[in-house]
N, C-alpha and C positions, 0 to 999 in steps of 0.2 A: 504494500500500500504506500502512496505515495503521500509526502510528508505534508500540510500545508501550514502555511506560517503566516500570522499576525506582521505586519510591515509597516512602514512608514516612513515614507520621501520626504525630506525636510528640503523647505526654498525659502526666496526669499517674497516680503509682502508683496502681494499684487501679480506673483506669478503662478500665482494655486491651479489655477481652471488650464496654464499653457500646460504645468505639469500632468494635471488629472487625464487632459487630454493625449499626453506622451505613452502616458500609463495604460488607456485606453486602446492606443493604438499598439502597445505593445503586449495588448492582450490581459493583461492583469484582473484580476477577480476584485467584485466588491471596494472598486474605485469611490473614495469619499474626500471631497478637498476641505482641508479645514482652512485655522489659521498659521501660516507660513508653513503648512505640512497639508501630504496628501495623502491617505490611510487605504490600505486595502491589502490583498492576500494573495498568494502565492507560493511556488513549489523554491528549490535549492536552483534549477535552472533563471527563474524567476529572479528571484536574489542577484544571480551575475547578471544577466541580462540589463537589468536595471541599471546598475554601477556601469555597466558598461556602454550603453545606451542612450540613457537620459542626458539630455542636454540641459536642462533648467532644475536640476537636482543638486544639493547640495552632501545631502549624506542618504542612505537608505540602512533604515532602524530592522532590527527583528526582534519582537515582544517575547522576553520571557517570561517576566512575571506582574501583575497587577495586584496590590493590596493594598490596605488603610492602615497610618499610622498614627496611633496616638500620643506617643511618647519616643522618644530617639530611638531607646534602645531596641524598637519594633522594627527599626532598619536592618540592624544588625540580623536580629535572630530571624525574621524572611528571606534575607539574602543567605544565612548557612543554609539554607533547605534546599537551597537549590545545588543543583550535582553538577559545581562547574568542572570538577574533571572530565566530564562528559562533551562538553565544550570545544575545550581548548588542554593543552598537555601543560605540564609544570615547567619545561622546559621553556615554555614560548614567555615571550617580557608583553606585562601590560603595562593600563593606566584605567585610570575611571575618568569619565567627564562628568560633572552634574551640573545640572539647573535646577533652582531650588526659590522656590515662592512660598516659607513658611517660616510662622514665628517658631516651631521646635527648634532649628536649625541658628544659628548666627551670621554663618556663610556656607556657600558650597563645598568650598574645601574642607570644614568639618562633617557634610556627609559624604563627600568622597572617600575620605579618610574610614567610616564606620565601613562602608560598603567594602573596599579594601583589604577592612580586617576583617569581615564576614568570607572574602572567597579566598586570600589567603588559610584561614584558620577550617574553612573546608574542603581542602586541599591535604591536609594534615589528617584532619579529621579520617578521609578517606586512606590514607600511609602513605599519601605520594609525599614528593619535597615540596616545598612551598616555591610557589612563582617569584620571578623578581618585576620592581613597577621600576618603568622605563615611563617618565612622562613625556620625555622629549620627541621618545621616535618606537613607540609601543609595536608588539606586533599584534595585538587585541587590546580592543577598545571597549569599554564598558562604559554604556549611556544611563544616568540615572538622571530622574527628573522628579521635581516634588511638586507639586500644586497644593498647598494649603496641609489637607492631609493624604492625599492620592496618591502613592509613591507608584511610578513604572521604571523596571529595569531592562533595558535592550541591548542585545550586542550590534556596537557599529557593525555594519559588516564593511565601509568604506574606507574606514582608515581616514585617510589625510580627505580634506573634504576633495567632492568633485567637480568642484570647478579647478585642479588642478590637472590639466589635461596630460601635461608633460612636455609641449611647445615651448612653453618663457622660460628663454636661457638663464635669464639674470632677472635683476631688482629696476624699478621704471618708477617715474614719481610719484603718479597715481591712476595705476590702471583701474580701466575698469574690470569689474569680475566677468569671465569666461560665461558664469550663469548668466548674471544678468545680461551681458550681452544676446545670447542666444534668445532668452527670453522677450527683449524687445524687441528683435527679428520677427519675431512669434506673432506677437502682440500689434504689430506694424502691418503684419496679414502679407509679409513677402517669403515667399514657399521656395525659394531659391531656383524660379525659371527665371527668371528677366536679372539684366545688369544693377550694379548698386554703386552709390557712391558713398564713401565717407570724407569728407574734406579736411576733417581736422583727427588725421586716425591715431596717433601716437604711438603707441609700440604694437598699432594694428590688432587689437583685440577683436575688434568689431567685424573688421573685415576678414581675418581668420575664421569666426566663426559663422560667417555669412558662406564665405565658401568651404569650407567643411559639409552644412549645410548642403550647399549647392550640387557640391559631389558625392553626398551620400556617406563622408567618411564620418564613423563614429567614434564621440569625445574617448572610448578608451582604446582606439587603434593607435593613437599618437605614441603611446609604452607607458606604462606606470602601472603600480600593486595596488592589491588591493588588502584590508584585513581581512577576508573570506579566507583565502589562502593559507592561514594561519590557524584555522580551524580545523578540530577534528575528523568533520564528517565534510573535507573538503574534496571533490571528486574533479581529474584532473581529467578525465575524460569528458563528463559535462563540459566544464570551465572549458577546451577543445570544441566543441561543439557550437555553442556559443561566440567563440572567436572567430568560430571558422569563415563566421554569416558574414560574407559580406557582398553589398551590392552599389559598388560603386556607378556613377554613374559620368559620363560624357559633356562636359560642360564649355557649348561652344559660344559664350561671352564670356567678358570679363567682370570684378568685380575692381573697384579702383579704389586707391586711397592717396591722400599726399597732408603732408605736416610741412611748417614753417619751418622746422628740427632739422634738420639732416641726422642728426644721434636719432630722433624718432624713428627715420623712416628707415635708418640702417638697423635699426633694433627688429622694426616691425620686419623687412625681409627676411630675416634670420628664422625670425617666431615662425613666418610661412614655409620658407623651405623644412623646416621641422615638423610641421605640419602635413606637408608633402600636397600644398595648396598653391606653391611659386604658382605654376605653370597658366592658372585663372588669375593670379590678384599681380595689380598694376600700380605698382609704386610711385610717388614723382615728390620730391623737396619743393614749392611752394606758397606762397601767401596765398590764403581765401580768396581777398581782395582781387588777385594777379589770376583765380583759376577760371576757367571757361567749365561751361557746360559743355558735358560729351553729350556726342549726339545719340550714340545709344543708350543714354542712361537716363532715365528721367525720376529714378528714385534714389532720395539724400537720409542716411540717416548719422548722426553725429551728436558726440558728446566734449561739448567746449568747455573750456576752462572756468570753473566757477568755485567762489571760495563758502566759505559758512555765512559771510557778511558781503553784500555787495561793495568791493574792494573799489578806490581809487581806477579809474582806466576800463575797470569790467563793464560801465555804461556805454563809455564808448565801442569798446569791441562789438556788444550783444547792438547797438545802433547800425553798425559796420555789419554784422550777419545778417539782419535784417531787410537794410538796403541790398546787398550783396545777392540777397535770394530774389528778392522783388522783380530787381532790375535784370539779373544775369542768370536766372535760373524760371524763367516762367514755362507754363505746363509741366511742370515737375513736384512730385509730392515729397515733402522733407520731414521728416522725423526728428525733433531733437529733446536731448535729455539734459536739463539744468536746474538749478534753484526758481521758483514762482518769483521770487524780486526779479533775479538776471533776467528771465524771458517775457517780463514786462517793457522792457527796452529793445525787443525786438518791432515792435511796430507794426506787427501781424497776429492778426485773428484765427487764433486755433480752431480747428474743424473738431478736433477735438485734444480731450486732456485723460492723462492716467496718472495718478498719485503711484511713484513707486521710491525706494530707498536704493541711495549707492551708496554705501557700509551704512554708516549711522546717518545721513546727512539725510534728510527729505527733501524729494524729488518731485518736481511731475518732465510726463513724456508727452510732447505735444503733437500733433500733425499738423502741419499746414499745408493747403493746395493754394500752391501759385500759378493762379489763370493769369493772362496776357489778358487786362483788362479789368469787369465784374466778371465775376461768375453767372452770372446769366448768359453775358455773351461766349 
């Protein structure tokens, strides 16, 4: 009989319904989008697929246990009961992560720390050695989370989260996340047939993940582990199976990108050939101001430089984008993601608006349709 498992894809806000829908089309059972997490069920196949598949996923949970705590020490003795030698071997190095919404607690590192000594001390329990915690670079991950009195214990099966693809060579000022880019791809409604522009790509996130996309190649063919692998009941044959899918596809436009940087754009090709996306995305070193519309492109999606506070000079730039689009970009639809102050200085009427976060900062993603003229004509 085949196993099935309690799950949960964790995203970020505003990308629930792209995920649910990823979920969906990769078949998953009993698909439920909450808040910043998508809930439903599935087999060990299921499991990799997911990590390895999902584009707008941040981690993928598997539920072991659900109970009520009333006093601290309820953490402890629910976690011995569970048989994590069954899991994972004593040999392999963990960590716990928690999140924790409760007055029992002070902070989460004191119930990380209980939970801890609950699967160490069951470890023992059972005569094996006891595991060592590796917080820096685990090979099992242990997710706990509290809500008030609601304690769930899950094993990551992700590991490092996944929006790290395995593309970005190095450190860049302020990329954007691998997720949420894909995500506003998603959300933008471009399916990767038609050309795209980003004018201000940085170390090309955006447009990596536009053509990745485009070509069908999925976020975990780039190379990178996962924690599944480090589990017991890890089958290397499946895991095979699962890699094996793949359906690339034949992409005859381009997808384009250019920065004022030259370190940007030499960043961002690097990230594409790792990617193994050169061959689609078209790089070019200049000013917005200086760039021409291509003629095969009439869709912009781009994430400009914005700080927490609308900064000296940011009014004029987001003035300068604005103009920029008006005049040198008509019948073209543009996408952009910045702070509500910044994109009030654009001087364009959003068709529409989506509330989303890039890390903690609050966002909206706007559309605008630039006709040659009103829109009626």
């Amino acid at each position: 009989m085949i196993e099935t498992y309690q799950l949960v894809a964790t995203t970020y806000a505003g990308l629930e319904e792209v995920l649910a829908q990823e979920l969906f089309n990769l078949q998953a059972d009993d698909v439920q989008p909450a808040r910043r997490a998508v809930y439903f069920t599935g087999d060990l196949g299921m499991i990799y697929r997911a990590n390895y598949s999902l584009r707008t996923a941040l981690k993928v949970l598997v539920n072991i246990r659900d109970f009520k705590i009333l006093k601290v020490d309820d953490l402890y003795h629910q976690a011995l009961k569970i048989k994590w030698e069954e899991y994972f071997d004593s040999d392999k190095t963990f960590a716990v992560q928690s999140v924790v919404f409760s007055d029992l607690f002070q902070n989460s590192m004191f119930a990380s720390l209980k939970l801890k000594d609950a699967i160490v001390d069951r470890f023992r329990k059972a005569g094996q050695n006891r595991p060592s915690v590796d917080t820096r670079n685990p090979q099992v991950v242990v997710n706990l989370h509290i809500a008030n009195n609601a304690c769930t214990i899950s094993l990551d099966s992700s590991g490092e989260s996944l929006h790290k693809r395995g593309y970005r060579t190095g450190r860049h000022e302020a990329p954007i996340s691998e997720v949420l880019a894909a995500g506003m791809l998603k959300l933008a409604g471009w399916d990767g047939s038609e050309s795209l522009t980003d004018p201000m790509c940085g170390s090309g996130t955006i447009v990596i993940e536009a053509a990745m996309l485009a070509k069908n190649i999925l976020p975990g063919e780039v190379g990178r582990a996962y924690s599944f692998q480090h589990w017991k009941n890890f089958s290397t044959k499946l895991y095979e199976q699962v890699t094996d899918l793949k359906d690339h596809k034949e992409v005859d436009f381009k997808i384009y990108g250019s920065d004022i940087d030259r370190r940007n754009v030499d960043v961002a090709a690097k990230h594409a050939e790792k990617a193994d996306v050169d061959d689609i995305i078209s790089l070019k070193v200049i000013d917005f101001k200086a760039l021409d519309k291509k003629a095969d492109s009439d869709f912009l999606i781009f994430n400009p430089p914005y700080g927490e506070r609308l900064q000296s000079g940011d009014e004029a730039l987001y003035n300068m984008i604005g103009e920029k689009l008006k005049h040198g970009f008509q019948n073209s639809i543009a996408w952009i993601i910045s702070t509500n102050e910044c994109l009030k200085s654009l001087g364009l009427k959003p068709a529409k608006k989506i509330p989303l976060y890039n890390g903690s900062l609050s966002c909206s993603f706007r559309k605008y349709e630039l006709y040659r003229g009103s829109k009626k004509n």
